[in-house]
PDB file with one MODEL, atoms N, CA, C and O in Angstrom:
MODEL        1
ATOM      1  N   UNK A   1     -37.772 -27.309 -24.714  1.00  0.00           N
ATOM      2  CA  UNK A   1     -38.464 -27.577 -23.487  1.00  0.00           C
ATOM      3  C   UNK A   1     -37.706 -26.932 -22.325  1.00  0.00           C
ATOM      4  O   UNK A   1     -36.533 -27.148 -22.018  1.00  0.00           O
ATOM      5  N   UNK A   2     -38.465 -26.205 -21.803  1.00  0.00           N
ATOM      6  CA  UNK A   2     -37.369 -25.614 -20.420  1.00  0.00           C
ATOM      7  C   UNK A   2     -38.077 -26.543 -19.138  1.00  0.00           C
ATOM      8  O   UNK A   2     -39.216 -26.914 -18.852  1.00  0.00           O
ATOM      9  N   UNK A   3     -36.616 -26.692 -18.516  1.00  0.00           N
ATOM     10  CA  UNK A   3     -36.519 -27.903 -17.517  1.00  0.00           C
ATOM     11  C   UNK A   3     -36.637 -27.192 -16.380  1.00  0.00           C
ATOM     12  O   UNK A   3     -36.015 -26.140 -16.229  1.00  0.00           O
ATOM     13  N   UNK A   4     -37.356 -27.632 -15.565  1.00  0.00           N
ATOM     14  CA  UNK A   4     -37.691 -27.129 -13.785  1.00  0.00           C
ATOM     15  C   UNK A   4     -36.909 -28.408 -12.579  1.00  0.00           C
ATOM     16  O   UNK A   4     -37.296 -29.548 -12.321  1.00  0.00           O
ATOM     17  N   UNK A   5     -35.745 -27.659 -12.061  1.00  0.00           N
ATOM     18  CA  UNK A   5     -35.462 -28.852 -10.995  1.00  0.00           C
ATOM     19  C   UNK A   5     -35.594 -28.004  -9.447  1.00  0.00           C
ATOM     20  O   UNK A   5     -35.785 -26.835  -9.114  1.00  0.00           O
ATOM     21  N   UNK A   6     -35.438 -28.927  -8.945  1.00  0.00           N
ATOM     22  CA  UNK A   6     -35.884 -28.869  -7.432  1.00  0.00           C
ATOM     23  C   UNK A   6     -34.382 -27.796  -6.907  1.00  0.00           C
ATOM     24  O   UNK A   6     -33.370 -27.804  -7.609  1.00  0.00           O
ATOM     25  N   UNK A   7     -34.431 -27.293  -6.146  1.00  0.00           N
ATOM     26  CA  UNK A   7     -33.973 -26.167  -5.431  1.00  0.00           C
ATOM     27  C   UNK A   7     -32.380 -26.429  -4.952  1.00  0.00           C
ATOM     28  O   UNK A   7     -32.139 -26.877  -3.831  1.00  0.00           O
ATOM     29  N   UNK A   8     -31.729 -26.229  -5.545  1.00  0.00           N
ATOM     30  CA  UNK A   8     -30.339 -26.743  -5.107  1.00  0.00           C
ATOM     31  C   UNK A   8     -29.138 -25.783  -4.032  1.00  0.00           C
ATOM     32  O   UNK A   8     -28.585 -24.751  -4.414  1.00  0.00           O
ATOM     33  N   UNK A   9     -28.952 -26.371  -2.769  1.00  0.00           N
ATOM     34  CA  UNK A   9     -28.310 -25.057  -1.861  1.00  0.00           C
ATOM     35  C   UNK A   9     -27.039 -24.699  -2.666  1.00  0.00           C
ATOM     36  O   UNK A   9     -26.647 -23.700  -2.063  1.00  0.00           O
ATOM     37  N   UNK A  10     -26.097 -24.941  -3.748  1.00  0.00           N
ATOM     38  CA  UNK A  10     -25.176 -24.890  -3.850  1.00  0.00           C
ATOM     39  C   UNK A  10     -25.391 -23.508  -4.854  1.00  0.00           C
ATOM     40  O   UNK A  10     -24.474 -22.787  -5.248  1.00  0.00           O
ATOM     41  N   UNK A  11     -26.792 -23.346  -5.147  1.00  0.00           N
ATOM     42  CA  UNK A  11     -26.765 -22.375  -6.262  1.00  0.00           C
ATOM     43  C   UNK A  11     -25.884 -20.558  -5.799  1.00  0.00           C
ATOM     44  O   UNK A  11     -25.162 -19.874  -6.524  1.00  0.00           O
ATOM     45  N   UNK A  12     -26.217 -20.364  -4.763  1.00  0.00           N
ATOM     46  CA  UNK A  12     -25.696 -19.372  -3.857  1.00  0.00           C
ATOM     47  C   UNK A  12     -24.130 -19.039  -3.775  1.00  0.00           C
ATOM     48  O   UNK A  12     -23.553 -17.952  -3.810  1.00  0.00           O
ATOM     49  N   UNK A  13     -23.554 -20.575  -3.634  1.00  0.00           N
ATOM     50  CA  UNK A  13     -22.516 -20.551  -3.565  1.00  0.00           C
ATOM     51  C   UNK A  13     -21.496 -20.400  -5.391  1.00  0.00           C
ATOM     52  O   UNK A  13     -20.310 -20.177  -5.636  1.00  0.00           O
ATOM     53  N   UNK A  14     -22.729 -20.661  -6.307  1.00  0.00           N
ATOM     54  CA  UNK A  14     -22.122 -20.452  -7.359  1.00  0.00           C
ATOM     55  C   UNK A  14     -22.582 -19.294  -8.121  1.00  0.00           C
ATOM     56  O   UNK A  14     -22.012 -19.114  -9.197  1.00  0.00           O
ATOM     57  N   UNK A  15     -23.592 -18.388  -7.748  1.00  0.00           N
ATOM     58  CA  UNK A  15     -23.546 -17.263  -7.876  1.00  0.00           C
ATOM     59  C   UNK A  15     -22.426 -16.254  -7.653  1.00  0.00           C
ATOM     60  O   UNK A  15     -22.043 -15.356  -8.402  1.00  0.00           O
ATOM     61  N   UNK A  16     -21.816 -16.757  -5.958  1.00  0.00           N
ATOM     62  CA  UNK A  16     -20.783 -15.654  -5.770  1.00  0.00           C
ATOM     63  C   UNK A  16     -19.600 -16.068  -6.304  1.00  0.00           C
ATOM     64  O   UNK A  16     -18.718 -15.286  -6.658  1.00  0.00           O
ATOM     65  N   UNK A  17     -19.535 -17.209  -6.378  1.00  0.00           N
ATOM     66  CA  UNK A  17     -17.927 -17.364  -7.795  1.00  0.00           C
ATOM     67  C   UNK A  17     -17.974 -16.821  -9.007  1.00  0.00           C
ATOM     68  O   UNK A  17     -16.911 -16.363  -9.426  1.00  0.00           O
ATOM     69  N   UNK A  18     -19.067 -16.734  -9.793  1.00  0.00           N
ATOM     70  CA  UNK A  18     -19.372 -15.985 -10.996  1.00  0.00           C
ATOM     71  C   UNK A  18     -19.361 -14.056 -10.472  1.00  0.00           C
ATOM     72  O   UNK A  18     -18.812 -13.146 -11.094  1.00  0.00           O
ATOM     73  N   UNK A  19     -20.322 -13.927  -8.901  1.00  0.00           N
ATOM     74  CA  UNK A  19     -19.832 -12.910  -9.093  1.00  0.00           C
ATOM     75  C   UNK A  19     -18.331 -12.310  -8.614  1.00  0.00           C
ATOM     76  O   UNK A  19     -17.916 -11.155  -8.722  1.00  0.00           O
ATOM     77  N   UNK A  20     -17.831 -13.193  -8.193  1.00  0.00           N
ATOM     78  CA  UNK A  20     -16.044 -12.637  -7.916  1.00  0.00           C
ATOM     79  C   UNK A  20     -15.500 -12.556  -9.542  1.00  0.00           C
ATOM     80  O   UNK A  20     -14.891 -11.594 -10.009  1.00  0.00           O
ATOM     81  N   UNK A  21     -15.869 -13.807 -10.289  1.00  0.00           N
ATOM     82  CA  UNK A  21     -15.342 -13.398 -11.477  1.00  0.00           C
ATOM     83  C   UNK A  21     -15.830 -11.829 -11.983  1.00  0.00           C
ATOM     84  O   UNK A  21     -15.281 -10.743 -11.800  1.00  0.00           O
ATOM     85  N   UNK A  22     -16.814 -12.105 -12.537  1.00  0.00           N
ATOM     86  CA  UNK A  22     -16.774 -10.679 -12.773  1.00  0.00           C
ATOM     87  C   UNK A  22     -16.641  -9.497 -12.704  1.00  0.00           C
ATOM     88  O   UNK A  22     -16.426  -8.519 -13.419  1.00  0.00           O
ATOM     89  N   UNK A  23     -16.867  -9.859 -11.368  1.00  0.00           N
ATOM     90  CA  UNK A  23     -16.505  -8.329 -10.327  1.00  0.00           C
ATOM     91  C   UNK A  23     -14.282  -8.238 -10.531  1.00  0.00           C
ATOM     92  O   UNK A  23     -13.531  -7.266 -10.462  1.00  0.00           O
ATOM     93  N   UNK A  24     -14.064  -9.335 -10.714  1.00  0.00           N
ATOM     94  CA  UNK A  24     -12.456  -8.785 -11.119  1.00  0.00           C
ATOM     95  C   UNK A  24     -12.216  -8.589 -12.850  1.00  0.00           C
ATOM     96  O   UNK A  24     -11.293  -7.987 -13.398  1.00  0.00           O
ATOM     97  N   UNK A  25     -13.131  -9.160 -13.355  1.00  0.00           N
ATOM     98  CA  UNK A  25     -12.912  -8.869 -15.019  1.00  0.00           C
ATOM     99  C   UNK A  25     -13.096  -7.135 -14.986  1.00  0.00           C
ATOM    100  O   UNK A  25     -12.407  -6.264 -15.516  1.00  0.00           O
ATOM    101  N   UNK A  26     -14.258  -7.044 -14.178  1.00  0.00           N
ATOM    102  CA  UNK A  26     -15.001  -5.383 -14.671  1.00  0.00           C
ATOM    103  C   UNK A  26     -13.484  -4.140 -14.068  1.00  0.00           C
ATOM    104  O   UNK A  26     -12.919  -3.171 -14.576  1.00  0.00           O
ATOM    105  N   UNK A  27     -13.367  -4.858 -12.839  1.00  0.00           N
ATOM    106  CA  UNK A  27     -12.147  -4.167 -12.205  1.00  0.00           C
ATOM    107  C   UNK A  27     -10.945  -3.945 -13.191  1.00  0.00           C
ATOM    108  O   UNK A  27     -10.557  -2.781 -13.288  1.00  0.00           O
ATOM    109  N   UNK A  28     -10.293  -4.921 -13.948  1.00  0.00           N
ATOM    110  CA  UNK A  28      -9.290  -5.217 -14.282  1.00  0.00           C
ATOM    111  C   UNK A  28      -9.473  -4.557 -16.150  1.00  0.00           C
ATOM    112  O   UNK A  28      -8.632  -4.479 -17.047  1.00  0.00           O
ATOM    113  N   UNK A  29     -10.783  -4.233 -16.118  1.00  0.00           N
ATOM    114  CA  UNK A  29     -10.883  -3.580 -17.746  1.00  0.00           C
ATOM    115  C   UNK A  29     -11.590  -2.083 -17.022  1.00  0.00           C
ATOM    116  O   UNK A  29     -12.426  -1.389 -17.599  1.00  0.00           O
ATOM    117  N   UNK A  30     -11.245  -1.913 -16.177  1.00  0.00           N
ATOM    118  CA  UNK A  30     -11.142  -0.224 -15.162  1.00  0.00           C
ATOM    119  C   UNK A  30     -13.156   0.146 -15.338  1.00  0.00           C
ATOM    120  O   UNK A  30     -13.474   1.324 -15.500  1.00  0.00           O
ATOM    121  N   UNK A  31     -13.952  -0.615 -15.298  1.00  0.00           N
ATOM    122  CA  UNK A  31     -15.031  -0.183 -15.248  1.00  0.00           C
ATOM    123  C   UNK A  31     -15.685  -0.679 -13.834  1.00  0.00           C
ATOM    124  O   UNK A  31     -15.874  -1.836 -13.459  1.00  0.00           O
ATOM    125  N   UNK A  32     -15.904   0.257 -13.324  1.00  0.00           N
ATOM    126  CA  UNK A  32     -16.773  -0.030 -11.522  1.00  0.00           C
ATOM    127  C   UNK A  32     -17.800  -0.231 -12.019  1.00  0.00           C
ATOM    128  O   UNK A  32     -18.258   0.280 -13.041  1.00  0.00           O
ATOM    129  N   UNK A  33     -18.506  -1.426 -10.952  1.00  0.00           N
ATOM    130  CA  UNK A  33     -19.598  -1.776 -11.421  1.00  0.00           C
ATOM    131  C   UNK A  33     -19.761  -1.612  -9.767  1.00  0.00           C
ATOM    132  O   UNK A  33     -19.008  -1.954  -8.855  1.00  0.00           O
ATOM    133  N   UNK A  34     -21.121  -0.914  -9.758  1.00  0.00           N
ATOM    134  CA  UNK A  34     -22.044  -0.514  -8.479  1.00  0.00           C
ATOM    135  C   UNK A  34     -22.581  -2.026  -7.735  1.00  0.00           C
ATOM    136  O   UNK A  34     -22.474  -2.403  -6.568  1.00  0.00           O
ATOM    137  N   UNK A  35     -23.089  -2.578  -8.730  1.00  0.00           N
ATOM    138  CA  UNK A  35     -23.668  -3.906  -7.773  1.00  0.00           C
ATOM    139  C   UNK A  35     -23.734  -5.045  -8.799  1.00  0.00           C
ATOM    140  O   UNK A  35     -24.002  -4.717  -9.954  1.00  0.00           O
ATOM    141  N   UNK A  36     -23.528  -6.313  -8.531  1.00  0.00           N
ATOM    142  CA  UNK A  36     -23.491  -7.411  -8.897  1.00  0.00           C
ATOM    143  C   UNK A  36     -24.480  -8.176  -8.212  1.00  0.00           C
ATOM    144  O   UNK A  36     -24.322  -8.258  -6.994  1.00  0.00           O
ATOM    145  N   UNK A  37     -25.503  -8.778  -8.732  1.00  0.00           N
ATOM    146  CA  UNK A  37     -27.159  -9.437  -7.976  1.00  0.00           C
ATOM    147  C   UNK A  37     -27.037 -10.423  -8.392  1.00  0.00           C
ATOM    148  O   UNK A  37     -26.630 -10.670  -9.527  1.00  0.00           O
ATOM    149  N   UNK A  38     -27.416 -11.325  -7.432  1.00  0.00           N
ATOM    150  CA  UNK A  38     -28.158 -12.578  -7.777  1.00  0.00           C
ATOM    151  C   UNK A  38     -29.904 -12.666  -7.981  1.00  0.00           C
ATOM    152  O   UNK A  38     -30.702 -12.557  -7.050  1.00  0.00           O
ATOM    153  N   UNK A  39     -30.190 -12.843  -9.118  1.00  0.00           N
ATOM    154  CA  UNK A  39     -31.435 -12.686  -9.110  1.00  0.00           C
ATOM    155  C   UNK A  39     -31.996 -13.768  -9.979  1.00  0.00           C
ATOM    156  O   UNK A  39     -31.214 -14.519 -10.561  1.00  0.00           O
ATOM    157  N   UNK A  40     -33.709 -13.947 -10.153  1.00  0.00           N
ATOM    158  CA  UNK A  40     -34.661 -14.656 -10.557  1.00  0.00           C
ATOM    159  C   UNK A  40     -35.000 -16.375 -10.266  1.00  0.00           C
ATOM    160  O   UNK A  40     -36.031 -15.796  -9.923  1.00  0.00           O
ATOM    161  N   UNK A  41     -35.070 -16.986 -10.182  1.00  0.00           N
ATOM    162  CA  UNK A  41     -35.830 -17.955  -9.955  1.00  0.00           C
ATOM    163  C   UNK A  41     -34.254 -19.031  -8.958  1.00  0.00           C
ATOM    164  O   UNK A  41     -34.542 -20.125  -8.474  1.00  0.00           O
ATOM    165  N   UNK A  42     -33.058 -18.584  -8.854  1.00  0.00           N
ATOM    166  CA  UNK A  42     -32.325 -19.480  -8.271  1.00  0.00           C
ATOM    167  C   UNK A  42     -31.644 -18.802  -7.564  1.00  0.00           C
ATOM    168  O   UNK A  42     -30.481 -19.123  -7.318  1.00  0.00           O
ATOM    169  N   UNK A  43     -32.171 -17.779  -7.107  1.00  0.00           N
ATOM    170  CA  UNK A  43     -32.145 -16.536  -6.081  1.00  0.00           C
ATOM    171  C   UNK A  43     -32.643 -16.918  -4.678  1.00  0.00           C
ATOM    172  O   UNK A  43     -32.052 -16.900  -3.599  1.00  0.00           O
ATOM    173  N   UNK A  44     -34.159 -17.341  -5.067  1.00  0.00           N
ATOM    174  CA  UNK A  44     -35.122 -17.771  -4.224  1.00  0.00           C
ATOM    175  C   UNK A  44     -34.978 -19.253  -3.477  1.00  0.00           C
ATOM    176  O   UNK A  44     -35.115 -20.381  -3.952  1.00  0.00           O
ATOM    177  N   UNK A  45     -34.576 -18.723  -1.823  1.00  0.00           N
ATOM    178  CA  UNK A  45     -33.819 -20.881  -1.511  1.00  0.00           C
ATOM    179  C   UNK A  45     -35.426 -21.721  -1.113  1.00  0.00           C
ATOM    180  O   UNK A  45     -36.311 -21.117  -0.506  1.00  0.00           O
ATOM    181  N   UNK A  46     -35.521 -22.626  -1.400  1.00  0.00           N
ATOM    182  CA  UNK A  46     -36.395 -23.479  -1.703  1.00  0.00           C
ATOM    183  C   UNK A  46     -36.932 -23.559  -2.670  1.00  0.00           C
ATOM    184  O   UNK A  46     -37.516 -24.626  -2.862  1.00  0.00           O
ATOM    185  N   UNK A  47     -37.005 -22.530  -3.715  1.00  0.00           N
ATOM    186  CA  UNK A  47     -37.898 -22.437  -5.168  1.00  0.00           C
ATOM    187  C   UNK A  47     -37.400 -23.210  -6.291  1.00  0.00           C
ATOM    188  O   UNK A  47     -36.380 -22.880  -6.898  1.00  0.00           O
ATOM    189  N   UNK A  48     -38.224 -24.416  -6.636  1.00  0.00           N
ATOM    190  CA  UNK A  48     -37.905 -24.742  -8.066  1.00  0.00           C
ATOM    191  C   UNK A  48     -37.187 -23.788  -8.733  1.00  0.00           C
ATOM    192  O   UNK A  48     -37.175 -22.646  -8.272  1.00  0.00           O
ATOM    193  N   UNK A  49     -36.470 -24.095  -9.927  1.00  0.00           N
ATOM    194  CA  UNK A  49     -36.223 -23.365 -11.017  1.00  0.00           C
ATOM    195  C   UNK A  49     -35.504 -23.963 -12.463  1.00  0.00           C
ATOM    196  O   UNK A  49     -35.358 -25.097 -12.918  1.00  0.00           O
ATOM    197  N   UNK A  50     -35.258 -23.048 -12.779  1.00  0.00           N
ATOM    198  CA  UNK A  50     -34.350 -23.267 -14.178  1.00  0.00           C
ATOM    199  C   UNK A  50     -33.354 -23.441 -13.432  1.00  0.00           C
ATOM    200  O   UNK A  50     -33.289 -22.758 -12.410  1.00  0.00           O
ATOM    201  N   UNK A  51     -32.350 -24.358 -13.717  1.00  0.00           N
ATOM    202  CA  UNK A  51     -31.150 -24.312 -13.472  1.00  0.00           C
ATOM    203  C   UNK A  51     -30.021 -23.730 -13.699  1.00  0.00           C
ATOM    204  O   UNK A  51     -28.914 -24.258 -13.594  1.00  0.00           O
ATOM    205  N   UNK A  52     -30.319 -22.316 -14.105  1.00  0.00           N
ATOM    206  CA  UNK A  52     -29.196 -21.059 -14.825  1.00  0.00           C
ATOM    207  C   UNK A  52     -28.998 -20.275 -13.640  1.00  0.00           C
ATOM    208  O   UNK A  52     -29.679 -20.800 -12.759  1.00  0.00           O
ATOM    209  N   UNK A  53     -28.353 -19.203 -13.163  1.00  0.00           N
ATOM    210  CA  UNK A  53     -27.590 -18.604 -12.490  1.00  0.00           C
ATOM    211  C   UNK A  53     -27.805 -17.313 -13.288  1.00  0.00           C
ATOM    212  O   UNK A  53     -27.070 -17.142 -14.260  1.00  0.00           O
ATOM    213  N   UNK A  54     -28.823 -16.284 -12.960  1.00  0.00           N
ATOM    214  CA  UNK A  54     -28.941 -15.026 -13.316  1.00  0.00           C
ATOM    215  C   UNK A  54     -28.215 -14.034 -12.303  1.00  0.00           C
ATOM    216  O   UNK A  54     -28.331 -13.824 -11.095  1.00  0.00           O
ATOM    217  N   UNK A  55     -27.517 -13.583 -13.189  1.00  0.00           N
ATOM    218  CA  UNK A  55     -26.972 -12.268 -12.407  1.00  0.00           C
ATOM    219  C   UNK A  55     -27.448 -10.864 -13.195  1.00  0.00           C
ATOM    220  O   UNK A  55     -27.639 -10.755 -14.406  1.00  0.00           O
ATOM    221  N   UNK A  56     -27.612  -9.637 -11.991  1.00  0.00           N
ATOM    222  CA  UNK A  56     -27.684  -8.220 -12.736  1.00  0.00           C
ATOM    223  C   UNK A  56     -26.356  -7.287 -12.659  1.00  0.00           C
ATOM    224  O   UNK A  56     -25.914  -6.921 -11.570  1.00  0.00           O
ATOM    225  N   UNK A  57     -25.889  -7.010 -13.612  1.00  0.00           N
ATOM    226  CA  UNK A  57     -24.615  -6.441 -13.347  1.00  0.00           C
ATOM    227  C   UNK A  57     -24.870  -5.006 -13.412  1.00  0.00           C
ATOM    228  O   UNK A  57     -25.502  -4.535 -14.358  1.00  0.00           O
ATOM    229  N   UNK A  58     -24.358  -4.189 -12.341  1.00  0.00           N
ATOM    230  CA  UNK A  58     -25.329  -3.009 -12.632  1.00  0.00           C
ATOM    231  C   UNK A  58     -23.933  -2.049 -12.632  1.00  0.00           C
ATOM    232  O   UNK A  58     -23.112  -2.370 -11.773  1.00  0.00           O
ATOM    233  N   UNK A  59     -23.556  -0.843 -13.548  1.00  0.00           N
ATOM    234  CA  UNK A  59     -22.661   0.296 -13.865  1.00  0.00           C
ATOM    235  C   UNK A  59     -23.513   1.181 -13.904  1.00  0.00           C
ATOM    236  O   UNK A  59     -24.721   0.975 -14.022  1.00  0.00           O
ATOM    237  N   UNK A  60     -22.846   2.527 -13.786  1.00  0.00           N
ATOM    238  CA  UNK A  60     -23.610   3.495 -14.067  1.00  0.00           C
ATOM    239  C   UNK A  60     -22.759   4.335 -15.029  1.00  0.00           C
ATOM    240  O   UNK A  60     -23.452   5.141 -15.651  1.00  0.00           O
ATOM    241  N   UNK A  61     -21.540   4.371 -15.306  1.00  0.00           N
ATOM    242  CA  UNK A  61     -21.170   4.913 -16.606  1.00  0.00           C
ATOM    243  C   UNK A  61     -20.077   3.886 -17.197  1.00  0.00           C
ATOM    244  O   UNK A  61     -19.655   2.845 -16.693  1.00  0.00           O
ATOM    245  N   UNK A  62     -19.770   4.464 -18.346  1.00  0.00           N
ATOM    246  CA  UNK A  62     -18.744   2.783 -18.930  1.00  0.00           C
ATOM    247  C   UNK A  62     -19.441   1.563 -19.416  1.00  0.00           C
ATOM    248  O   UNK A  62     -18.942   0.452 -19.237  1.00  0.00           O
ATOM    249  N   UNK A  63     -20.898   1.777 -20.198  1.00  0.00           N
ATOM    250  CA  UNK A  63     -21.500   0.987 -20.232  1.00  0.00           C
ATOM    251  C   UNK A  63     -20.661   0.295 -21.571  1.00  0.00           C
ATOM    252  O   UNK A  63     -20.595  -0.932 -21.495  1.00  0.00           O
ATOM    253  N   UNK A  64     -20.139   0.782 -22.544  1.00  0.00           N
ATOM    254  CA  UNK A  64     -19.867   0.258 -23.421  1.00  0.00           C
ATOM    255  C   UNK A  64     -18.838  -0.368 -23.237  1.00  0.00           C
ATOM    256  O   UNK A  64     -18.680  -1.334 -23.983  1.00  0.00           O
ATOM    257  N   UNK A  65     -17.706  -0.072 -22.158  1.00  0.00           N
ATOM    258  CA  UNK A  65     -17.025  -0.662 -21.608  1.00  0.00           C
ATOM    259  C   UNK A  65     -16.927  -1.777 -21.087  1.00  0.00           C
ATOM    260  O   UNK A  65     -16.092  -2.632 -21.381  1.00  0.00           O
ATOM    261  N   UNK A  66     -17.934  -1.868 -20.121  1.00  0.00           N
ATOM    262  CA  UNK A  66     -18.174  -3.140 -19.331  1.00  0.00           C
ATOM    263  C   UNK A  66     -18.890  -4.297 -20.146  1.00  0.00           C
ATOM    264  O   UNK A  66     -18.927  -5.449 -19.714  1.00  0.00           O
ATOM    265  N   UNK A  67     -19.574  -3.837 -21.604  1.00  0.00           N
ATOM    266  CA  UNK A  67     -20.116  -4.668 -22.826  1.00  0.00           C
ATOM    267  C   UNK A  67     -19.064  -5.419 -22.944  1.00  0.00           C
ATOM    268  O   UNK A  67     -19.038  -6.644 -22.827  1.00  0.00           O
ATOM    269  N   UNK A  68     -17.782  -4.395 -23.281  1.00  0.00           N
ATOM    270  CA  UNK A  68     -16.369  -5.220 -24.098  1.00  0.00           C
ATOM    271  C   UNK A  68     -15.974  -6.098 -23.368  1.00  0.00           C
ATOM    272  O   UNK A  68     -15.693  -7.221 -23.786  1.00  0.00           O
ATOM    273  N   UNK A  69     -15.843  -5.588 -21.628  1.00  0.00           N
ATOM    274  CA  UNK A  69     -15.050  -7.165 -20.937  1.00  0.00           C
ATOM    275  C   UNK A  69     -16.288  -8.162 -20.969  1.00  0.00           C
ATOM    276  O   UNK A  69     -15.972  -9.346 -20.853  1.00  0.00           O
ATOM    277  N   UNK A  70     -17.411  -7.934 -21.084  1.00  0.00           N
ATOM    278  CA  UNK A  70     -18.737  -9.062 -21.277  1.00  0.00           C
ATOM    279  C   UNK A  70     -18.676 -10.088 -21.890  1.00  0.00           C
ATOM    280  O   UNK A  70     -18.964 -11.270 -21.703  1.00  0.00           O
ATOM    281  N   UNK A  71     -18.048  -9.178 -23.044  1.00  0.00           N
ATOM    282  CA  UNK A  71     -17.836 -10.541 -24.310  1.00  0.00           C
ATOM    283  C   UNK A  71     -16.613 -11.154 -24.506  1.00  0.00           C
ATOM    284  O   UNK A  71     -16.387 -12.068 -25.298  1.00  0.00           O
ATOM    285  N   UNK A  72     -15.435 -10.347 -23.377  1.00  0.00           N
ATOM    286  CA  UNK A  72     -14.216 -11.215 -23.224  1.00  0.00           C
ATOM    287  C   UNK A  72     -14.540 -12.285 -22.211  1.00  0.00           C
ATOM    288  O   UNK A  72     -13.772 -13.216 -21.965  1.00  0.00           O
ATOM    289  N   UNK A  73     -15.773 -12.101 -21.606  1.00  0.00           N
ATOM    290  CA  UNK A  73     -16.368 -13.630 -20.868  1.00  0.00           C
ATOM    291  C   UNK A  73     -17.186 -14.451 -21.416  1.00  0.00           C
ATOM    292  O   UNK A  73     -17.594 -15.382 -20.721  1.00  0.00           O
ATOM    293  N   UNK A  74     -17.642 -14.326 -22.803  1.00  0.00           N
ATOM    294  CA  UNK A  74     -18.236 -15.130 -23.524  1.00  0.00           C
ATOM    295  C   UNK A  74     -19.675 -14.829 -23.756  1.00  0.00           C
ATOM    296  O   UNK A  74     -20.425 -15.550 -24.415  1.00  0.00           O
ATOM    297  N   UNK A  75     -20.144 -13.272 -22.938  1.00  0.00           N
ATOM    298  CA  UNK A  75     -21.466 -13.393 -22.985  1.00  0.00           C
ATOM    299  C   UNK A  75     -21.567 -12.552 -24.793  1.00  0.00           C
ATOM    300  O   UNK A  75     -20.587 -12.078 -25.369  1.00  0.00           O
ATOM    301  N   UNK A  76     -22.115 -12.561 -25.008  1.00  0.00           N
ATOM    302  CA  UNK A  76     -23.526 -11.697 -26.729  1.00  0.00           C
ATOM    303  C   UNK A  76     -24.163 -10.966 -26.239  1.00  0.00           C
ATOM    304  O   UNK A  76     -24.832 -11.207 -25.234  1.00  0.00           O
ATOM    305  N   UNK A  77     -24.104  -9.681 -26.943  1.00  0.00           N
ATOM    306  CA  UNK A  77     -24.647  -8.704 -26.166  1.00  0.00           C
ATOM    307  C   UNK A  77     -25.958  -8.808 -26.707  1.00  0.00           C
ATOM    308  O   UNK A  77     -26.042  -9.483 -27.733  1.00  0.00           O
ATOM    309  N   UNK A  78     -26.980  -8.311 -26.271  1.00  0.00           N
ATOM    310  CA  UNK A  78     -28.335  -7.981 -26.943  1.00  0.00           C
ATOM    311  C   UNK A  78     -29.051  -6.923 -27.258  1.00  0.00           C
ATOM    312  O   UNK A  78     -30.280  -6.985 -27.267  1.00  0.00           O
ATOM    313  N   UNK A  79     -28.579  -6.131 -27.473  1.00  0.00           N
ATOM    314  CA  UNK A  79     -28.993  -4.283 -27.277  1.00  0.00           C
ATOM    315  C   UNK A  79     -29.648  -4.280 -26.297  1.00  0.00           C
ATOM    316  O   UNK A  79     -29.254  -4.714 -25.215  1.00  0.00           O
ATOM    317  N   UNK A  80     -31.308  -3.546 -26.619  1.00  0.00           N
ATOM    318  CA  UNK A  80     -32.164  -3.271 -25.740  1.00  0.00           C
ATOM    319  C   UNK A  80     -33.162  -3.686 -25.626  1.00  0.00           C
ATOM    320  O   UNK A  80     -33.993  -3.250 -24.830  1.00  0.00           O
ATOM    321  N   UNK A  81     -33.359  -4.780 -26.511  1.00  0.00           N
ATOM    322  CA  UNK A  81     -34.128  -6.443 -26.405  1.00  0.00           C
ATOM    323  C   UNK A  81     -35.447  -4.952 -26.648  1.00  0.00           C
ATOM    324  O   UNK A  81     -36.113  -4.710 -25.642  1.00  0.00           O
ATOM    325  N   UNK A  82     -35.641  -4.363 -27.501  1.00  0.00           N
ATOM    326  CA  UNK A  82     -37.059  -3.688 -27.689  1.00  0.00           C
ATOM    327  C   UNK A  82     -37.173  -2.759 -26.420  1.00  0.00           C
ATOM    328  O   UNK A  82     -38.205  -2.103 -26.279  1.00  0.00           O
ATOM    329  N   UNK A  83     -36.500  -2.701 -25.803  1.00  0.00           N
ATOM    330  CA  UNK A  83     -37.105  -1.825 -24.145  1.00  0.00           C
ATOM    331  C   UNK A  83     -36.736  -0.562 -24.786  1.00  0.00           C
ATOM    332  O   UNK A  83     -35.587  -0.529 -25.228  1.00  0.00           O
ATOM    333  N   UNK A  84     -37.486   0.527 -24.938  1.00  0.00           N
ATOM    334  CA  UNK A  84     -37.422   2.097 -25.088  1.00  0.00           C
ATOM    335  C   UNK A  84     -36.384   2.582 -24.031  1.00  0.00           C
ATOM    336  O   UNK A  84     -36.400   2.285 -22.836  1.00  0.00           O
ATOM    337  N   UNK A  85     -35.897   3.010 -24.372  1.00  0.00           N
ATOM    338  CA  UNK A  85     -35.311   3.809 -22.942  1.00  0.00           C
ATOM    339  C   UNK A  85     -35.686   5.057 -22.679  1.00  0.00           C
ATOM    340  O   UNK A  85     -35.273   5.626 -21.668  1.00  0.00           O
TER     341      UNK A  85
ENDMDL
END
């Protein structure tokens, strides 16, 4: 069952701690990452949502790189989830 809660101001503020983390993991395993986003449904202030914290981590070379410190943060990578490139 995916859960919908009411709009929480703190979400903002815990976006940019996740993105300082990462933004020093990517640094510190030498891959620049162009932009770090807060995005989808807890992005938006007043909007219901899921209560998850989407970020887009965006590189433009070093992709396999920035995979490896990914999963030294716990994320699973997913290939290309079917998207053609």
């Amino acid at each position: 069952m995916i859960r919908i809660v009411d709009y929480d101001p703190a979400w903002p503020d815990r976006f940019e701690a996740l993105r300082k983390d990462y933004a020093q993991a990517l640094e510190a395993g030498c891959v620049p990452a162009i932009s770090i986003e807060h995005v989808g449904s807890t992005s938006v202030p007043g909007l219901a949502a899921k209560p998850v914290i989407d970020c887009d981590i965006v590189v433009a070379e070093h992709v396999e790189a920035a995979t490896d410190v990914l999963i030294g943060l716990g994320f699973s990578p997913l290939g290309e989830l079917g998207i053609p490139q």
